[in-house]
N, C-alpha and C positions, 0 to 999 in steps of 0.2 A: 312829249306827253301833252295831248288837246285835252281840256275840258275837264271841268269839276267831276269829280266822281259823284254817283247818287250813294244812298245808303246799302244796296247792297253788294254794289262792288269795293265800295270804302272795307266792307268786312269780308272779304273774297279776299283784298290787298293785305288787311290784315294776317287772314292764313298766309297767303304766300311767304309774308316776310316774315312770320314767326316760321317757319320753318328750315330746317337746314336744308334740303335738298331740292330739285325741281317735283313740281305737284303734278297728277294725272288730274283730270277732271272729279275721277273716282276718291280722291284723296281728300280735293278742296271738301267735297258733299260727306264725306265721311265726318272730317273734324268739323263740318256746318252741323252736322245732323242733331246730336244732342241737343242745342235749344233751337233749329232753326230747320226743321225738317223742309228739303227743299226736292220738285225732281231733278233728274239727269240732266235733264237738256235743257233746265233753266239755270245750272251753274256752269253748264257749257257755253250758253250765251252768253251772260257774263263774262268769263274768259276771252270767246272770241271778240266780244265788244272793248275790252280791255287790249285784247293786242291789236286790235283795229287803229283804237285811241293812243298806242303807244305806250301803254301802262309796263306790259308785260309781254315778255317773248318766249318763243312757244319753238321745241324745233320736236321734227316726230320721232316718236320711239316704238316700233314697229308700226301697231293701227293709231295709235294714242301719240296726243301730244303730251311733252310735259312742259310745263309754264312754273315762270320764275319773272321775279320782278326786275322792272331793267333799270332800276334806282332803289337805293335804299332807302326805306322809311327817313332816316334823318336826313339824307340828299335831296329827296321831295321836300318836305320842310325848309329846308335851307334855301330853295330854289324860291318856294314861296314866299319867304322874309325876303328875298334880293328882290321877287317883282313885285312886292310890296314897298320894299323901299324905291325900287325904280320909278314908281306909282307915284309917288309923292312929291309933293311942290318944293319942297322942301326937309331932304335927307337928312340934313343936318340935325335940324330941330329934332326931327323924328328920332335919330339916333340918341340925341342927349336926353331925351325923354324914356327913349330903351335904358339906356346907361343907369339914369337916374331910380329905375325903378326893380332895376335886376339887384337879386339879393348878394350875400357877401357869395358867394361856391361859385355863381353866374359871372361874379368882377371877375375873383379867381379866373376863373378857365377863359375868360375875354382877356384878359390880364397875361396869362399864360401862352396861348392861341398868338397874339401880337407880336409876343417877345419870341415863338418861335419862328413866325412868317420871316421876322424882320430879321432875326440871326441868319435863319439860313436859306433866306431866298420865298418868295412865295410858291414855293410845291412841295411845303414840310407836312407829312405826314403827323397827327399828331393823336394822341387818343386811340380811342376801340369803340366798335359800334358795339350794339348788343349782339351781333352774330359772329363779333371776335376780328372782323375784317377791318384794318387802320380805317379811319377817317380823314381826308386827305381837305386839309383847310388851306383857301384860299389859293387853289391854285392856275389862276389867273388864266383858264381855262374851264370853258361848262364841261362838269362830265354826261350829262345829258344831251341828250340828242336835239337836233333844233325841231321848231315844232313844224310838224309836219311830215317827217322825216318818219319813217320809218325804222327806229333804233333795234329792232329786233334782227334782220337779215334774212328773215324768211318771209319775205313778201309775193311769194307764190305758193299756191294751192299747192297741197299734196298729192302723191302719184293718185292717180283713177284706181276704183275698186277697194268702195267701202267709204265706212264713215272714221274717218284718221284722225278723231280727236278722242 
């Protein structure tokens, strides 16, 4: 995944990941439409600028793509905190300063999250996202794609004949 999101793909990313299923383009602009009236082909862009950037992957379903994100909102996040702490001169401090200021629920589940890693290995499963799918902490392995890479697997245009998104 390249690059900050702008503001209206941040909310495109949003629908994607509230949703259970892969989105049509038709879909995203449907759940946009009520406060954010947008056309067709500027929530199409979006999308294809998205799996351009690696956000989101797209495979076709007859004329139509459907799109789905290729990380989970909280695995983006997560990814964010580690190049953040990467970022830093100083990890350590950094973290005892997270520590110090995460509430008692946040110790908890840090507290928790540890004591599972270190029991059984770092690729313990632990928790539920909000889509019901485990949470897989620490597992000493990025599940994301490196940057640049193309994570989606459809890195070639659609058959000829018509507009296939």
């Amino acid at each position: 995944m390249r690059g900050r999101l702008g503001e209206l793909e941040a909310t495109v990313m949003d629908v994607l990941w509230r949703s259970t299923a892969p989105c049509r383009v038709r879909d995203v602009r449907a759940e946009l439409a009520p406060g954010r009236p947008l056309a067709y082909t500027t929530v199409m862009t979006v999308l294809d600028n998205l799996h351009r950037k690696g956000w989101v992957q797209r495979e076709l379903d007859g004329r139509a793509y459907l799109y789905r994100p290729v990380a989970s909102r909280e695995e983006v996040t997560a990814r964010a905190l580690r190049d953040l702490l990467d970022s830093s001169e100083d990890a350590e401090a950094v973290l005892l300063h997270f520590v110090r200021s995460a509430s008692e629920r946040e110790s908890e589940l840090l507290r928790d999250a540890l004591a599972a890693t270190e029991s059984s290995g770092r690729g313990t499963s632990i928790g539920t996202e909000s889509s019901g799918r485990g949470t897989s902490i620490g597992t000493g392995s990025d599940p994301l794609p490196p940057a640049g890479a193309d994570p989606s697997g459809y890195d070639q245009d659609p058959p000829a004949g018509g507009d296939a998104r």
